[in-house]
N, C-alpha and C positions, 0 to 999 in steps of 0.2 A: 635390603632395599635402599638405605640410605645411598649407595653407589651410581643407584639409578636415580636419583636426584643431582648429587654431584656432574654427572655425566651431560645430565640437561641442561646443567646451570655453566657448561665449562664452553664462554665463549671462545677460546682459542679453538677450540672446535666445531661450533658453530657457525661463529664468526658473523651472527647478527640476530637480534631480536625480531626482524621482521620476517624470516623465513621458516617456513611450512617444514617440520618434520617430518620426513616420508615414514609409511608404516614400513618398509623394512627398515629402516633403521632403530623404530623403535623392536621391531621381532628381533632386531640382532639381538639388543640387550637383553633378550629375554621376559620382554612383556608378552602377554595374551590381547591383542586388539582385533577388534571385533569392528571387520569394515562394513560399514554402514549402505554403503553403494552397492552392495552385495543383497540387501533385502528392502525390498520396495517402500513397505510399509514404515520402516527404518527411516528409510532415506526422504521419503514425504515429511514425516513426525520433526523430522530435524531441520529440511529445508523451512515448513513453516515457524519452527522456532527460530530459527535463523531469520526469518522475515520479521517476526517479531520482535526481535534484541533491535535487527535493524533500524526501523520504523522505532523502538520507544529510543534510543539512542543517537540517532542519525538526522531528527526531525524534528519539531517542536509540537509533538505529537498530546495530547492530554486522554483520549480515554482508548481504549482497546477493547474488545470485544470479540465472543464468537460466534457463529451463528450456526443453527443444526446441520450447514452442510462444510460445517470446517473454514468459515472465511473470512479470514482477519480482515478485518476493516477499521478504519483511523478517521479520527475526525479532528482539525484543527480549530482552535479557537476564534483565530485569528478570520477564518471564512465564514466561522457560524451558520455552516447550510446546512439545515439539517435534512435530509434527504429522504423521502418516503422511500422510503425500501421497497425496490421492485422484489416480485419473487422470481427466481433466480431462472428458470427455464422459462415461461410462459409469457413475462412484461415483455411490453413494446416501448414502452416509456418510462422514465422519472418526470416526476417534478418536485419541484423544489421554492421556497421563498428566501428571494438569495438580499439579505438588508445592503443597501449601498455603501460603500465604505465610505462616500462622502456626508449623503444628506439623512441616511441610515433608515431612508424611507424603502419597504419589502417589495418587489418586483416577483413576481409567480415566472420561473424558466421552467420551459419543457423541453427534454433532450431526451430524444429519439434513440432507440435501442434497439438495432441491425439492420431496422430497414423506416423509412420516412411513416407518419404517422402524420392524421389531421391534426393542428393546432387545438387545444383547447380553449372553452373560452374564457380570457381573463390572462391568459399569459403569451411569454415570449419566449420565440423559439431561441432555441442555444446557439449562443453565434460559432461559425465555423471558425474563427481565429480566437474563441474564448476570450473575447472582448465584448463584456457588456456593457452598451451606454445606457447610463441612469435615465428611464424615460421621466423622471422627476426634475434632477436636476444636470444630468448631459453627463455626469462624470463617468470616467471610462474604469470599468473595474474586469481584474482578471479571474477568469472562472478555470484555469487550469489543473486547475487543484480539487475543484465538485468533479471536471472532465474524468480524472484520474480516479474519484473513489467512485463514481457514478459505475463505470467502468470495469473497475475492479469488484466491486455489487452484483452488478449486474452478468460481469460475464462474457458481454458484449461491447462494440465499438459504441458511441455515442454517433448517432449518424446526423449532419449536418447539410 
């Protein structure tokens, strides 16, 4: 087996570290590889792990999580929203208390989940360009990022 390591490592063959090795080339050398796109439940198992390296990797990501219906979900530090968990079929809505990044006084947002929903009361609706101005003190903060995991939660568009 040591040859089939040589083999890997002989860039005059390759001729680059960034390029994808096709499985036949590895079946030429006489490996066993077991393609993953070939079995559903496989290729799920792996795309979500691949979401996950992504996201802990990729992002300034701090905690990870799964929840009973298999759904990574990311929470940044930096946004600190912490997001009532809609349940994933039946919510119309999130809401959330999103602290100002200026005056870091808490603002209640409600974002609407596939179709418009009454306001409730005490808070503000999701702005359609994910720019919230501080009703305390005016500053304009971005909620692109709750839009994203709200979204990814829920399942559904945030409707605006």
């Amino acid at each position: 087996m040591w040859w089939i390591a040589k083999k890997l490592c002989a860039h005059k063959h390759w001729l680059t570290h960034g390029r994808s090795i096709k499985i036949s080339d590895l079946e030429a050398m006489g490996l066993q590889i077991t393609n993953y796109s070939n079995s559903p439940e496989l290729a799920d198992a792996l795309a979500r792990y691949h979401t996950l390296l992504q996201m802990t990797f990729a992002t300034n990501i701090y905690k990870i999580f799964e929840t009973p219906d298999s759904q990574i979900i990311r929470f940044i530090p930096l946004a600190g929203i912490p997001v009532q968990q809609p349940a994933p079929a039946e919510s119309q809505l999130a809401v959330f208390d999103f602290p100002c990044g200026n005056c870091k006084k808490p603002s209640r947002i409600q974002a609407n989940l596939g179709k418009s929903q009454p306001l409730e009361p005490g808070s503000h609706p999701f702005p359609s360009d994910n720019k919230f101005r501080c009703p305390h003190c005016g500053a304009e903060n971005d909620l692109s990022e709750a839009r994203r995991q709200i979204e990814m939660q829920a399942k559904k568009p945030v409707i605006t």
